[in-house]
Phi, psi and omega in degrees: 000135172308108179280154191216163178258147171273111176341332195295316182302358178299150158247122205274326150292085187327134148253199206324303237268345191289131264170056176237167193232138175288144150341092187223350189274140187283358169316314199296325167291329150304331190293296187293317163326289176330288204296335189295292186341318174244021160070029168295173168219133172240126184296011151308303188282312190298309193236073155352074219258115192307359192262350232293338187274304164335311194253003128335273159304350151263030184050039153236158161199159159268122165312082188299177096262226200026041178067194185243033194222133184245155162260004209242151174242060157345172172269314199304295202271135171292325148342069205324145172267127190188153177279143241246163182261152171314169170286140187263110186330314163306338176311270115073258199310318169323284176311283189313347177295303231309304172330321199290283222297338172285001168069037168312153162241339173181128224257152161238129181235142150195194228168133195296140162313106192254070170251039182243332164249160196311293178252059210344064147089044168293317158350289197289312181321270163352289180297345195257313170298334197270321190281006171270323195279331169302318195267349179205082166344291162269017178282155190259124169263137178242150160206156203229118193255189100341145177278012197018033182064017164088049176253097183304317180279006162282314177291271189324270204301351160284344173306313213265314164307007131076059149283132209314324205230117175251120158261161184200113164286144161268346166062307174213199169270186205295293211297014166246006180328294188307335157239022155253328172215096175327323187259014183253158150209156195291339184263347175273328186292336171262316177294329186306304158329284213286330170295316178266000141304323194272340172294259204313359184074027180062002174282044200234165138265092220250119187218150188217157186223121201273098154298157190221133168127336207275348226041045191259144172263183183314296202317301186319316201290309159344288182259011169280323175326287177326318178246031173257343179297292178327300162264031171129339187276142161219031170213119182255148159234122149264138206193137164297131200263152194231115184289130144266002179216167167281343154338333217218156198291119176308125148331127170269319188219146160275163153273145172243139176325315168333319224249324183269339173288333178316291200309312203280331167314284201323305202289340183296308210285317181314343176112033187258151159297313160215144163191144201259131182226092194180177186294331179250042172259118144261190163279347181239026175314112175037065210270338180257067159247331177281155163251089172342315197282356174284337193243025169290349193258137165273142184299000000 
């Protein structure tokens, strides 16, 4: 049976530390030109992401692709749920423009759940990673995938475009799995991980990412680090998770920073290599503070 929360527990009220800063370096408007200019979709805008002017005005942003209709409904997420439009051939090329004139050292791609196609839009992923790396040598590519329903060969192939950073959030723990993301599982989200460490020859950096606030306890948080180490990961992001609609699964708990620097302590000594912790960390929040090349050596 699906488990639930009680509405009563929403907290309608942030406290002191949830935090954002308004649009004021004018980068940030060159940033939204651009992406309107080559028709892009960013999951900055689509999930509404509390960083997004921040990390605007320093000229990065994340690339969605496969358009902006997810077929999948989270609890979590701001992403229209919708039957999704064909792909468009050219994105690929787009997105690689898009890398060029902002003059990346490093891209985050990632991409609405595509299970309306056969390898659920792994192709496009692919082609989109191979058309960055044309246009720009030396960039570091991160991609934040879809589980492609525990589809190996879906898996190889976005593998075999040999992105620096492969991601998969895990979103949560085991037991709430089932009502923050109904079409996910949790144990299919660790095989994904742990495959495309085993693809790639350990030559990836494999990294996931936790919401917090959701009624997950310590012990639980404990043990998904534990299995996210067992398969392979070394680089966590922790974050608060934040409703965006009344639509969408109530806050249960704020976090308090004290408690994610606690958390980012813990997780270090289990062994992750970087890992970013705090109220407003998303996944790809200073997604190039990490260095990939730290993480080719297999433990």
């Amino acid at each position: 049976m699906t488990p639930k929360i009680d509405p009563a527990l929403h907290k309608d009220k942030k406290p002191s530390w949830i935090k954002v800063r308004l649009p004021s370096n004018p980068v940030f408007w060159s940033t939204k030109a651009l992406v309107s200019d080559l028709k892009l979709h960013t999951v900055c805008e689509e999930a509404q992401c509390p960083n997004r002017w921040e990390c605007w005005s320093q000229g990065s942003a994340t690339f969605m692709i496969a358009g902006d209709r997810c077929t999948r409904a989270c609890g979590f997420c701001a992403v229209k749920t919708a039957k999704p439009f064909a792909l468009e051939a050219d994105e690929p090329d787009r997105v690689a423009e898009a890398t060029k004139r902002m003059n990346l050292n490093h891209v985050v791609i990632t991409a609405v759940a595509r299970d309306d196609l056969q390898d659920g839009g792994a192709l496009h992923f692919a082609r989109t990673i191979e058309a960055v790396r044309r246009e720009n040598p030396g960039i570091i590519i991160e991609i934040l995938v879809p589980d492609f329903n525990g589809r190996d060969d879906a898996l190889q192939t976005v593998v075999n475009a040999r992105a620096h950073i492969f991601n998969h959030n895990l979103e949560t723990v085991e037991r709430l799995t089932p009502l923050v993301r109904s079409r996910a599982q949790y144990h299919r989200s660790l095989h994904v991980l742990k495959r495309a460490k085993e693809m790639a020859g350990g030559k990836v950096a494999t990294k996931s990412g936790i919401m917090l606030g959701l009624g997950e306890t310590e012990s639980e948080i404990f043990q998904a680090m534990d299995d996210l180490r067992d398969s392979g990961v070394t680089v966590l992001t922790l974050g608060q998770y934040l409703r965006p609609s009344e639509q969408h699964l109530p806050v249960v708990e704020y976090i308090h920073p004290d408690q994610f620097a606690n958390l980012k302590e813990i997780a270090e000594r289990k062994g992750f290599r970087h890992v970013a912790s705090g109220p407003l960390v998303r996944s790809s929040y200073h997604a190039a503070d990490f260095k990939p090349e730290l993480d080719l050596t297999e433990d």
